[in-house]
N, CA, C and O of each residue as an XYZ file, in Angstrom:
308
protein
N      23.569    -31.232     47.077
C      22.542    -30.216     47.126
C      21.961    -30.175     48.531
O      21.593    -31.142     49.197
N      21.941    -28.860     48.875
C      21.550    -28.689     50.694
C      19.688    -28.875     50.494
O      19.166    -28.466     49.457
N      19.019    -29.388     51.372
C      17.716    -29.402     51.652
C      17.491    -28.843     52.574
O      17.478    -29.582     53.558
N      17.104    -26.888     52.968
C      16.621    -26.761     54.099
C      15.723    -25.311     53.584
O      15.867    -24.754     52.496
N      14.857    -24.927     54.593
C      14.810    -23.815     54.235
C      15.032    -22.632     54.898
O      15.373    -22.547     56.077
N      14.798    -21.522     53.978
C      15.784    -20.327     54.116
C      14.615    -19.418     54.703
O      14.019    -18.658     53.939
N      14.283    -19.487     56.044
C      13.871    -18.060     55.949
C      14.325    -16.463     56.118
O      15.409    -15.879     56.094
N      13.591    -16.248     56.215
C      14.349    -14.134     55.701
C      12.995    -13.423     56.324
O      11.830    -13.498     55.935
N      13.483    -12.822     57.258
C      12.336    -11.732     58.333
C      12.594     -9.957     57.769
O      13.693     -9.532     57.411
N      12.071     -9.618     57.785
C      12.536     -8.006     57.345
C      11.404     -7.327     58.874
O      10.228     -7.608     59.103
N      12.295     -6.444     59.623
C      11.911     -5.575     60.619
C      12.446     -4.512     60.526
O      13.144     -4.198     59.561
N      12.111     -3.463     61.933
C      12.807     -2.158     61.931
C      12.997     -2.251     63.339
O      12.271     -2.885     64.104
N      14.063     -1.554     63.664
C      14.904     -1.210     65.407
C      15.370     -0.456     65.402
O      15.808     -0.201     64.280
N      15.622      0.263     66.164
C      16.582      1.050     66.127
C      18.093      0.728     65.772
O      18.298     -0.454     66.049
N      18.831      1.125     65.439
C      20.220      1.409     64.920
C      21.216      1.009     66.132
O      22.227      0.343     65.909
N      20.862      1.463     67.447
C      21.977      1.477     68.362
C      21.320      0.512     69.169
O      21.545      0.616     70.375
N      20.408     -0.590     68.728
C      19.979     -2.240     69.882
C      21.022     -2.975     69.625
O      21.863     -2.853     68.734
N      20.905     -3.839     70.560
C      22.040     -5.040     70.744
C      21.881     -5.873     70.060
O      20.787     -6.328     70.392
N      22.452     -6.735     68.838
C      22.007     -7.743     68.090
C      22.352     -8.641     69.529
O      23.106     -8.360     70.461
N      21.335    -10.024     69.263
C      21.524    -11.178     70.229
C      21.319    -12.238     69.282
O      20.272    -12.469     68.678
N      22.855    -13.121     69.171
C      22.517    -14.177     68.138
C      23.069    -15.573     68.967
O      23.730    -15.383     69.988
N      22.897    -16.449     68.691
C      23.422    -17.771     68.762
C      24.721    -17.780     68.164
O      24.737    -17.686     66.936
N      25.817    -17.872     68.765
C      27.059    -18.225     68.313
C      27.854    -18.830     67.681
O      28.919    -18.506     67.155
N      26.874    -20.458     67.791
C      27.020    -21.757     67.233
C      26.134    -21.706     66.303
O      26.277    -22.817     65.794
N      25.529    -21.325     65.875
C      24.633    -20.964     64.711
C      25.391    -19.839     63.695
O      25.466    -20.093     62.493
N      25.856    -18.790     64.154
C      25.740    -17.882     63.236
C      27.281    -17.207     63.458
O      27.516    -16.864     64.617
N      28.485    -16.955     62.332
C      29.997    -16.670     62.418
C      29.656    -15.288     62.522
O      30.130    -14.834     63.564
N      29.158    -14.613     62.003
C      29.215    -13.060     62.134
C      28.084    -11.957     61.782
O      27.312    -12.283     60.880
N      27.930    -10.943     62.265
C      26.912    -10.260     62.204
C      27.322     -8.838     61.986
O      28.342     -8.324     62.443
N      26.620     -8.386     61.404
C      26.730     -6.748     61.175
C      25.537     -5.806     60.849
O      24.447     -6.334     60.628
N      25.627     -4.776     60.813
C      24.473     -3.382     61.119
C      24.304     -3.300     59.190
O      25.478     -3.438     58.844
N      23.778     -3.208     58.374
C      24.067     -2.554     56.903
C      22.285     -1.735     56.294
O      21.069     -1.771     56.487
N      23.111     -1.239     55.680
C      21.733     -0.214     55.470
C      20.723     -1.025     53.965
O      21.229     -1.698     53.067
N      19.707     -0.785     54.069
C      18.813     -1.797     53.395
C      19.083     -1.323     51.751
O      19.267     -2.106     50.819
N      19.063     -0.285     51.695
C      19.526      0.578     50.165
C      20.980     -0.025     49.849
O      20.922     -0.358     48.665
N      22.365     -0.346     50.392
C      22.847     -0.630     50.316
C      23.193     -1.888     50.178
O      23.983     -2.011     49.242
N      22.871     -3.169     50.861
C      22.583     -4.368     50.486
C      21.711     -4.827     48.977
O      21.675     -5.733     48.145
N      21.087     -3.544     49.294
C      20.131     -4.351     47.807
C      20.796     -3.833     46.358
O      20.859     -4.397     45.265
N      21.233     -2.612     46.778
C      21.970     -2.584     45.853
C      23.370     -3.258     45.173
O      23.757     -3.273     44.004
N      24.040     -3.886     46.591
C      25.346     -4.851     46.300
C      24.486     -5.679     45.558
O      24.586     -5.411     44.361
N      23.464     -6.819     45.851
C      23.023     -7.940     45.950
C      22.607     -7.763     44.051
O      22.580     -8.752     43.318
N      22.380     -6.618     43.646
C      22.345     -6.477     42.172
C      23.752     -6.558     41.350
O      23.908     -6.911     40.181
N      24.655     -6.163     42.221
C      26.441     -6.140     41.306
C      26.962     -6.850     41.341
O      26.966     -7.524     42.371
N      28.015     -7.311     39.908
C      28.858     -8.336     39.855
C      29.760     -8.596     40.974
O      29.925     -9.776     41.283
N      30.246     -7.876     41.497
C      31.152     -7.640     43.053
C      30.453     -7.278     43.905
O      29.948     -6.177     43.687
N      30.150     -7.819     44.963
C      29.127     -6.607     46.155
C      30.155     -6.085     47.011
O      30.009     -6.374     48.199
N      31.002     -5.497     46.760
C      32.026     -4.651     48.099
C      31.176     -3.825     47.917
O      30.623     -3.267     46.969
N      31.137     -3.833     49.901
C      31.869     -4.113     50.733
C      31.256     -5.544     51.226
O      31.351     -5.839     52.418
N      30.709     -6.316     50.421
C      29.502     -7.535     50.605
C      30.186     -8.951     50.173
O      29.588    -10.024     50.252
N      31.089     -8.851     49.857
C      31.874     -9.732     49.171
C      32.191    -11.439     50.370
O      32.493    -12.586     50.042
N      31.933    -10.814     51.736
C      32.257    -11.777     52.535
C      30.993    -12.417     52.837
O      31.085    -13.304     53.686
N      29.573    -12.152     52.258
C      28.432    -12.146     52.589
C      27.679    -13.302     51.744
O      27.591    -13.216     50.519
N      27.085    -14.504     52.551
C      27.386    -15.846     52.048
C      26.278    -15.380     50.273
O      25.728    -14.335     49.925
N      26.385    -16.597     49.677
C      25.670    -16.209     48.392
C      24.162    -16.400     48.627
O      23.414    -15.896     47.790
N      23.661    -17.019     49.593
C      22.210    -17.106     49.827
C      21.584    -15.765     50.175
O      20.491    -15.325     49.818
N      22.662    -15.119     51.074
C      21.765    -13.811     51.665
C      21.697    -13.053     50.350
O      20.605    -12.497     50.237
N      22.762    -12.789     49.002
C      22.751    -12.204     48.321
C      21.336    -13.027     47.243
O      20.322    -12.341     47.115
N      21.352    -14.076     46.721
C      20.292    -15.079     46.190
C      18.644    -13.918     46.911
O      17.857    -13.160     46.343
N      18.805    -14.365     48.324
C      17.728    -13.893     48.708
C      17.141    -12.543     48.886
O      15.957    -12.241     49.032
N      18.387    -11.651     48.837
C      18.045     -9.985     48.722
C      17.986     -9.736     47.363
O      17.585     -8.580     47.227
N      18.210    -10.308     46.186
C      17.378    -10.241     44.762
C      15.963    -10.467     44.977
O      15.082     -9.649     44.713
N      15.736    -12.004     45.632
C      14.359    -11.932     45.703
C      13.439    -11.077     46.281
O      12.386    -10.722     45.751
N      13.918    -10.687     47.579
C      13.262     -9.847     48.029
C      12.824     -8.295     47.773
O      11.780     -7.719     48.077
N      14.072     -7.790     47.061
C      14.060     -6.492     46.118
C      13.154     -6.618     45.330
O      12.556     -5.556     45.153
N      12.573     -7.892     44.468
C      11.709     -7.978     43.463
C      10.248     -8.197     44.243
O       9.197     -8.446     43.653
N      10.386     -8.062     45.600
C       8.646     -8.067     45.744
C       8.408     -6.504     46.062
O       9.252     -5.608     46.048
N       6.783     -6.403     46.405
C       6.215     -5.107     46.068
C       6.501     -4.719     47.469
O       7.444     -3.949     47.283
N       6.374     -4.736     48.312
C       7.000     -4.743     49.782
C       8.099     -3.706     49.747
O       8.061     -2.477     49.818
N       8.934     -4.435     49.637
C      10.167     -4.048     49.375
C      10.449     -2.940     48.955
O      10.934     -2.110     49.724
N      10.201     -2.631     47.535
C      10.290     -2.268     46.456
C       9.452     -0.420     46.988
O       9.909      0.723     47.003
N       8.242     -0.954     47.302
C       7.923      0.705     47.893
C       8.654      1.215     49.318
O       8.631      2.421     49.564
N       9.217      0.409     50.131
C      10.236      0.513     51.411
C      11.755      1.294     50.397
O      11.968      2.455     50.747
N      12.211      1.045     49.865
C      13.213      1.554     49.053
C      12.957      2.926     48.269
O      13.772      3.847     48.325
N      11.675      3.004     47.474
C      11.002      3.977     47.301
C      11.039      5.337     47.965
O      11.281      6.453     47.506
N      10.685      4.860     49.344
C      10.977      6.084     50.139
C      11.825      6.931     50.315
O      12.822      6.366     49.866
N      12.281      8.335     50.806
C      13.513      8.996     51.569
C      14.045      8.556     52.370
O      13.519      8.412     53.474
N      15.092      8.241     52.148
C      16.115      7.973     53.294
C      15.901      8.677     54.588
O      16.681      8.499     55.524
């Protein structure tokens, strides 16, 4: 059993910024739309999410279930 913790930031940027990550920290990164993640993170399969470790999915349930969230999704696209 791993002991660490998980945090999870939710922001906004623009679409076309440069992600800047640590390399040795982190295998891969990608752009995904927030309606879309949360909605994989609810399905038995998340394609196109399927490569997407099980914590981020663990943690975009949780986060879908707060009120935050929940009115951010709410909105128009």
């Amino acid at each position: 059993m791993e002991n660490e913790i998980c945090p999870v930031y939710v922001g906004f940027c623009d679409s076309d910024q440069e992600i800047v990550f640590n390399k040795e920290e982190v295998e891969a990164i990608t752009w995904v739309s927030s309606r879309a993640f949360f909605k994989a993170c609810d399905q038995a399969t998340n394609t196109p999410f399927e490569l997407f470790s099980p914590w981020s999915l663990m943690e975009g349930r949780l986060l879908k279930a707060t009120s935050l969230i929940s009115q951010l999704l709410r909105k128009p696209a």
